[in-house]
C-alpha positions in Angstrom: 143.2 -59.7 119.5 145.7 -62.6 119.8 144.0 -65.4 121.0 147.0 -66.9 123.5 147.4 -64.5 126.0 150.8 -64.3 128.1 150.9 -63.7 131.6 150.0 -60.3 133.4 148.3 -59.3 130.0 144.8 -57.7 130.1 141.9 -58.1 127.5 141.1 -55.0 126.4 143.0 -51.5 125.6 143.2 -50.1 128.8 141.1 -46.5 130.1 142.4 -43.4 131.0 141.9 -42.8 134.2 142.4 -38.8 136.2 145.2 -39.3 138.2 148.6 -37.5 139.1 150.6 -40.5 137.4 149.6 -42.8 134.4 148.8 -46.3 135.5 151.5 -48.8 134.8 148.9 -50.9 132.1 148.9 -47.7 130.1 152.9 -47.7 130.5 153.1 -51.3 129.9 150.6 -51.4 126.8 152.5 -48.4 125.1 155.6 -50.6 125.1 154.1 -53.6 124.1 153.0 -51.6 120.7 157.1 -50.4 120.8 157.7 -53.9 121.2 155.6 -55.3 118.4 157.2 -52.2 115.8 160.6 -53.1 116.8 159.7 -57.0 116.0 158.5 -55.7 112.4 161.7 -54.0 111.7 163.8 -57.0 113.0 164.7 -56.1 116.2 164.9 -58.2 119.2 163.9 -57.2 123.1 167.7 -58.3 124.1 169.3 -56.6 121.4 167.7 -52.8 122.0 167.8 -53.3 125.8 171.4 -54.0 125.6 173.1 -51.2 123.3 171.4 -48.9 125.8 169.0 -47.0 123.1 166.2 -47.1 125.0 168.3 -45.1 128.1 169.1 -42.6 125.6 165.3 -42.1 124.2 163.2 -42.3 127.4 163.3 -41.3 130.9 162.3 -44.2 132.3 162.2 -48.0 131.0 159.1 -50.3 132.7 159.7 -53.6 134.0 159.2 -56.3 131.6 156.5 -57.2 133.9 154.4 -54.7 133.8 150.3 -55.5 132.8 149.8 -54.7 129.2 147.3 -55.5 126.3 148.8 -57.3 123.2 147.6 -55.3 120.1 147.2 -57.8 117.3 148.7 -56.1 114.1 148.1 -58.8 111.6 144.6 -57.5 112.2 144.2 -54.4 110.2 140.8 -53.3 112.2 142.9 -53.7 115.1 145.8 -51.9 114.0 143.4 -48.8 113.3 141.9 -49.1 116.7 145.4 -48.8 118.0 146.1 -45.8 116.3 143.0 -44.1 117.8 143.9 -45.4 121.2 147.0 -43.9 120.8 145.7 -40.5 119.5 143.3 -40.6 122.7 145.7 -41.1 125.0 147.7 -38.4 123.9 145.2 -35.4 123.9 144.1 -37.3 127.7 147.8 -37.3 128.7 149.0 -33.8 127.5 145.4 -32.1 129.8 146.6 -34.1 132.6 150.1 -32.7 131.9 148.0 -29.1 132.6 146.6 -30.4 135.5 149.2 -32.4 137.6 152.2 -30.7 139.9 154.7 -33.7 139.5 156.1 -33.0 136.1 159.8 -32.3 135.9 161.5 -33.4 132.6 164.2 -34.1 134.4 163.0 -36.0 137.6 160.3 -37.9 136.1 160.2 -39.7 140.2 158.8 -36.5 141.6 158.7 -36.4 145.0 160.9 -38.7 147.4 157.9 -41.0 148.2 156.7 -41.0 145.0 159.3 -44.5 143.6 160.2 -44.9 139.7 156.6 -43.9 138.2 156.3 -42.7 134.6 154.7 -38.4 134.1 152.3 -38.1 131.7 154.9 -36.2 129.7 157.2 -39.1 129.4 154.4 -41.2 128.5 153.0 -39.5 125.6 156.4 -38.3 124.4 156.6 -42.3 123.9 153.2 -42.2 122.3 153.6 -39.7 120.0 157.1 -42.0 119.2 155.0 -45.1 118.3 152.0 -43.3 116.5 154.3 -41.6 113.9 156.1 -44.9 113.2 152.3 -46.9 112.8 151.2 -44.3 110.6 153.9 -45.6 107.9 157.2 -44.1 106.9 157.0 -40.7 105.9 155.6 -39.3 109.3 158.1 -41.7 111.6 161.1 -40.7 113.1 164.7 -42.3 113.0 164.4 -45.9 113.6 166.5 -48.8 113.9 166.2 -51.8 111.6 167.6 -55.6 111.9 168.1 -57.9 109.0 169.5 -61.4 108.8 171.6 -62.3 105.8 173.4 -66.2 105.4 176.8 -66.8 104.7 178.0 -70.3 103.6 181.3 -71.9 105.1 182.7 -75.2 103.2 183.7 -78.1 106.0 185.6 -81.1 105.5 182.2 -83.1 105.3 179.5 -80.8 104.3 178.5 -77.5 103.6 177.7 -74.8 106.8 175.2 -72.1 106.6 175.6 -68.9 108.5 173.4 -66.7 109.5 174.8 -62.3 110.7 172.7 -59.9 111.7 173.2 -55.9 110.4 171.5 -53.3 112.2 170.8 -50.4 110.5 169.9 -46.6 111.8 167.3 -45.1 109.3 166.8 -41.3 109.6 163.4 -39.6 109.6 161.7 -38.7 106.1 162.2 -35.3 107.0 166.0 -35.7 107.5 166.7 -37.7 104.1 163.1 -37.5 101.9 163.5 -41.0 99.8 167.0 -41.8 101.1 165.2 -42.7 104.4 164.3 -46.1 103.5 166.0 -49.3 102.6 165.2 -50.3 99.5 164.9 -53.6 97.4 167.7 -53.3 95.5 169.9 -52.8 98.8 168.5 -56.3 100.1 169.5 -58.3 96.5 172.8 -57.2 96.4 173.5 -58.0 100.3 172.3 -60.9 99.9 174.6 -62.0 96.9 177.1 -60.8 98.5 176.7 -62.8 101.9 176.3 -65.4 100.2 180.1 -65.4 98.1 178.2 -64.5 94.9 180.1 -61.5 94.8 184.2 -61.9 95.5 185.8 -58.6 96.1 189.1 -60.2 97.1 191.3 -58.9 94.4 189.0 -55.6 94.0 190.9 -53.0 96.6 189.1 -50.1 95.8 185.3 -50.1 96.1 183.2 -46.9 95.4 179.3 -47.3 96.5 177.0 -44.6 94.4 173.4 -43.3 96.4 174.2 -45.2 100.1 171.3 -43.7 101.5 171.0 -45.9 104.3 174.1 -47.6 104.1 173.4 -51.8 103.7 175.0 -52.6 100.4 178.6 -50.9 102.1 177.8 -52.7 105.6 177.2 -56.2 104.3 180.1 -55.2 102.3 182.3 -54.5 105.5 181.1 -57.1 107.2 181.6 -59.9 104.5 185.1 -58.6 104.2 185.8 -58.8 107.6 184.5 -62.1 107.8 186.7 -63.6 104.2 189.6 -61.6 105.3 189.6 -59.4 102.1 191.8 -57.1 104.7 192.9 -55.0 101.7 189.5 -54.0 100.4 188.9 -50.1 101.0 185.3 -49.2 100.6 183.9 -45.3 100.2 180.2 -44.9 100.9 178.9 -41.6 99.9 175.7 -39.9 99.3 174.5 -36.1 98.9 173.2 -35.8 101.7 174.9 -35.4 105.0 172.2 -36.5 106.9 172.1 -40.2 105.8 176.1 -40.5 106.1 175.6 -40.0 109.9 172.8 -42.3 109.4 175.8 -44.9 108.5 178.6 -44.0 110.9 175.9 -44.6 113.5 175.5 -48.2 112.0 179.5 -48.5 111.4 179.6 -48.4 115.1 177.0 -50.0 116.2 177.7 -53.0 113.5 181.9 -52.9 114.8 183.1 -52.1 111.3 186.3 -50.2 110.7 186.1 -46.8 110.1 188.7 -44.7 107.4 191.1 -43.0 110.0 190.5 -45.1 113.2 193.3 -45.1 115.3 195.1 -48.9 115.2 193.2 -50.2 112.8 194.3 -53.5 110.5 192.0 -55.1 107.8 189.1 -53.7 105.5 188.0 -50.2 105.9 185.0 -48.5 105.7 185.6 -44.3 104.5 182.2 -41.7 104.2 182.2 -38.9 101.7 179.7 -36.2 100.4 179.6 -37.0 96.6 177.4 -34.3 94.1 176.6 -36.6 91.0 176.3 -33.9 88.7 179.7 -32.1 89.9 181.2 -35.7 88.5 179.1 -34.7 85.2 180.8 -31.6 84.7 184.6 -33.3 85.8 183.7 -36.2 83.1 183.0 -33.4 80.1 185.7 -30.9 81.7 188.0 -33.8 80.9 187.2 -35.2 78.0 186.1 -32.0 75.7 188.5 -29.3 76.6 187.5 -25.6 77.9 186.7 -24.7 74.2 184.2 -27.7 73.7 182.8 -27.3 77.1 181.7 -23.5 76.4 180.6 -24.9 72.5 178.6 -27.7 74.0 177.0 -26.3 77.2 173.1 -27.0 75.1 173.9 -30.6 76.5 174.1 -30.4 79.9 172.6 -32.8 82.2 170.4 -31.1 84.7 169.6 -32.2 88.3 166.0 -33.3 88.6 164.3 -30.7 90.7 162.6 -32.5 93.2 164.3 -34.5 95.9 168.1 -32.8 95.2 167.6 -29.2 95.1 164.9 -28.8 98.0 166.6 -30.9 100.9 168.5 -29.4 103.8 172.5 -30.2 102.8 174.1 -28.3 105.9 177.0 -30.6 106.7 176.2 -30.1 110.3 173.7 -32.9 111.3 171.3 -31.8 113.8 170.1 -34.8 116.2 166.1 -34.9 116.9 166.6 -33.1 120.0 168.9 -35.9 121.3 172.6 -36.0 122.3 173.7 -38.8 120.4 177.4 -38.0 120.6 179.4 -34.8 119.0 178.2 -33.8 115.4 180.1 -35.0 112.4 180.6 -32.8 109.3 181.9 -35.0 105.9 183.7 -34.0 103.3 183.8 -34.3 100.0 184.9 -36.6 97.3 188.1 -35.3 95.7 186.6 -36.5 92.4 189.6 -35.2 90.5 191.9 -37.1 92.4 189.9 -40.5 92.3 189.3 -40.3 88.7 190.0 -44.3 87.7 190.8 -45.4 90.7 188.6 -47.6 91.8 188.3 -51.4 90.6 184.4 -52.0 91.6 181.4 -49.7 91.6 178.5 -50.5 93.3 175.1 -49.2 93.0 171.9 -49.9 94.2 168.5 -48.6 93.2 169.9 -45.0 91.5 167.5 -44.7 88.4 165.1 -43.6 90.0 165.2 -40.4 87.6 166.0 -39.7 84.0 168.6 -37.3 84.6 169.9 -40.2 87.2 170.0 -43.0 84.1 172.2 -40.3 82.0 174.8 -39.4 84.5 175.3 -42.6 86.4 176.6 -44.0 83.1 179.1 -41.3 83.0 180.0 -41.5 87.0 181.2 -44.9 86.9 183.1 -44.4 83.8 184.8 -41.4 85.2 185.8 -43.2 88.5 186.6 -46.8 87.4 189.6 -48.3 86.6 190.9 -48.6 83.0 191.9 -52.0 82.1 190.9 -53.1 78.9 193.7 -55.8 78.6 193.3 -59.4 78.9 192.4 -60.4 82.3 190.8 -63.0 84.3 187.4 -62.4 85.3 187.5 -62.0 88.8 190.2 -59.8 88.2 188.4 -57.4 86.0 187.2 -54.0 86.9 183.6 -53.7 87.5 180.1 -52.2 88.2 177.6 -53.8 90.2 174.3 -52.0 89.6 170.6 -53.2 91.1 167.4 -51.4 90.0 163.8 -52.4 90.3 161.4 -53.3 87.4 158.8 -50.4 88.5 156.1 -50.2 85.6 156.4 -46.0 85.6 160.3 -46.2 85.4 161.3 -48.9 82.6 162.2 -45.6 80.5 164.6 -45.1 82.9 166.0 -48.6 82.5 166.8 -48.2 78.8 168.2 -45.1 78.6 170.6 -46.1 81.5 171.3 -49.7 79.4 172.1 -47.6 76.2 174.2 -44.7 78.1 176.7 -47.6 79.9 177.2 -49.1 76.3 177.7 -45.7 74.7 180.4 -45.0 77.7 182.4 -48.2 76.6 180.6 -50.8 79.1 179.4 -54.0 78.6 177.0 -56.6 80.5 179.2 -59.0 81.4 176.2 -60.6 83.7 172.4 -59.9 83.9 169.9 -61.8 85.7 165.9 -60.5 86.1 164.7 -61.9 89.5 162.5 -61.0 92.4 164.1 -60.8 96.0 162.5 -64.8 97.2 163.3 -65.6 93.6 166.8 -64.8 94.1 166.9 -66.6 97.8 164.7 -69.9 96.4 167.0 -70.2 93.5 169.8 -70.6 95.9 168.1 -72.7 98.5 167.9 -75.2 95.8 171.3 -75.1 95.2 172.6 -75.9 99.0 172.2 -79.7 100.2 168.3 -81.0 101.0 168.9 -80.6 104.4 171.0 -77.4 104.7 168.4 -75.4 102.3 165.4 -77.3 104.6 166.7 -75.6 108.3 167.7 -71.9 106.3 164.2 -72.2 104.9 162.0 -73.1 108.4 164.4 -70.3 109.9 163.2 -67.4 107.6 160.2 -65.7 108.4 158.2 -65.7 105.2 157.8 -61.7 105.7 161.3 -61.4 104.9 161.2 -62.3 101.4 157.5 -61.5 100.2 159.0 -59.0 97.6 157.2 -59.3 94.3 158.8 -56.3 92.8 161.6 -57.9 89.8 165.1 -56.0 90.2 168.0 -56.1 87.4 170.9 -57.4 88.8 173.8 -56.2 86.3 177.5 -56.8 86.3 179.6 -54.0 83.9 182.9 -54.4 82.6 184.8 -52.3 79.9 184.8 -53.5 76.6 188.4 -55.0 75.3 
């Protein structure tokens, strides 16, 4: 347990006690542990209270000042505790459900005399919330996530760091299996990025492989909105239709302009269904004639079994139960039609098969922009692609470096670095006294990554 303890806080997980409503400490410590989670993930009280999410998820919302016990999750014997509190106080709460008259779904109040008290149902359908989320990723629901990225703005006398928050929606595991979860690579690029490493000003047409949960192509919007690249047309797309209404939900929440908006000026943000290997069979369609294609079929590249062919891709998203607006169905790439159209690629953390090394090679060749004249560099067409070091999948790694150079690609910049790596290197490059208040400002949980990511820049060879 914490050892400062805030007002109207009690010192130990509170009872359950038989009664025809649960008390307000058992209200007030299931927030608290809703509180703490949302703290993990980066979001604040202020921020969650005022984009209404909470109205929409639970019947009721307690009073800030309701008694509560502060769960201490730095402490992993506490954080176990918590889970069996939790697991306790839902079989005690669903047999008082059983047992008590007052529990309409709808008028959690009850009776006239009875004021705004919380039913048992409403209470553990807020447990069962928090308990999926503590025990880890793959049994929580749809969350939202807050992250803080720094921009730098040049004044007449010194040099300004900015800090923008992005919040991100995250569907369940069930919804989007790996695609669920914002990965390392995601971070890096953002980050670079944010931070004018990356200048997309003369690159109009920007294609993001594998979005999954959509940060690479938000930073991306929001940067350009910031820099006033109000040319820059990005596509997001992914396989799965469940993780591009992950993103529109984090377009709107995040103000970013959205492909087909009505009265809409300035960078664009457009969502498309994209099938990797339907690009395959375009690239060799194109390239070998019908004759070749029938001769050569032995060299196919096959989806990897797992995670593509065994998820739900209806194109109608179905909410958790929830009316979060009207569904939205996406449609597909016309990959025909965008064949070299676009002047950057980006990709973050793609190889995570070996099919996925032999076919992204061929996707970005297909869809990027010839120009193998003389140009200057920041003019040059391009593919910005992250992937993580991960001992299991270096095989991965070198089949996708020797497929880009066999497409006619070449590493035009390569750096090996770990995520604080990456943000310590460029503290040390902003003034002592910038670099000292970014660096007091960041919690250190924020950077811990050990993991060491490629970080490559393609261009076509002359």
């Amino acid at each position: 347990m914490a050892e400062s303890q805030p007002e109207n806080t009690v010192l130990s997980p509170p009872r359950f006690l038989k009664s025809e409503y649960p008390e307000n400490v058992l209200v007030g410590t299931v927030f608290e542990i809703q509180r703490l989670l949302d703290e993990k993930r980066g979001i604040s009280n202020s921020r969650k209270y005022n984009d209404g999410q909470y109205n929409q998820e639970c019947k009721l919302w307690p009073e800030n000042n309701l008694p509560r016990y502060m769960w201490d999750f730095d402490d992993n014997v506490e954080r176990k505790w918590c889970v069996q509190w939790l697991q306790n106080l839902i079989k005690f709460g669903t047999n008082q459900m059983c047992e008590c008259s007052c529990q309409d779904p709808d008028d959690p109040a009850g009776a006239d005399d009875c004021g705004n008290r919380w039913t048992w149902e409403s209470l553990v359908d807020q447990a069962v919330v928090v308990l999926s989320e503590l025990c880890g990723k793959g049994a929580s629901g749809a969350v939202s996530r807050g992250l803080r990225f720094w921009s730098i703005e040049d004044g007449q006398e010194n040099v300004k760091a900015v800090a923008f928050d992005v919040t991100i929606h995250e569907p369940s595991f069930i919804e989007a299996d790996v695609g669920c979860q914002t990965w390392g690579s995601s971070i890096l690029f953002s980050n670079r990025i944010a931070r004018g490493e990356i200048n997309l000003s003369k690159h109009h047409h920007v294609l993001e492989l594998g979005s999954g949960t959509g940060l690479c192509g938000l930073v991306t919007g929001m940067v350009a909105k910031k820099r006033n690249w109000k040319n820059l047309k990005l596509t997001m797309t992914d396989y799965l239709p469940s993780l591009l209404s992950s993103i529109n939900k984090s377009l709107s929440v995040n103000n970013i302009n959205k492909m087909g908006s009505t009265n809409v000026s300035g960078p664009t943000i457009d969502l498309k269904l994209l099938d990797w290997f339907k690009v395959h069979e375009k690239s060799k369609e194109s390239e070998r004639g019908e004759e070749a294609l029938e001769k050569d079929r032995v060299d196919d590249i096959s989806p990897p079994v797992s995670n593509y062919l065994d998820v739900n891709v209806s194109t109608d998203f179905e909410t958790n139960g929830r009316d979060d607006g009207p569904k939205r169905s996406f449609s597909e790439l016309d990959i025909p039609a965008h064949k070299g159209k676009y002047s950057t690629i980006i990709a973050a953390d793609v190889l995570y098969e070996i099919q996925h090394a032999m076919v992204i090679p061929q996707i970005i060749n297909y869809f990027l922009f010839n120009d193998t004249k003389d140009k200057p560099d920041h003019d040059q067409s391009q593919a910005i692609v992250v992937a993580p070091l991960r001992p299991t999948h270096m095989k991965e790694i070198d089949i996708f470096e020797h497929e880009m150079q066999k497409v006619g690609l070449r590493i035009k910049y390569k750096v090996t670095t770990t995520i604080k790596q990456d943000f310590d290197c460029w503290l040390g490059c902003l003034p002592a006294e910038t670099g000292y208040k970014i660096k007091n400002s960041v919690q250190i949980n924020d950077f811990d990554d050990t993991v060491e990511y490629n970080f490559w820049v393609w261009v076509r060879r002359s």
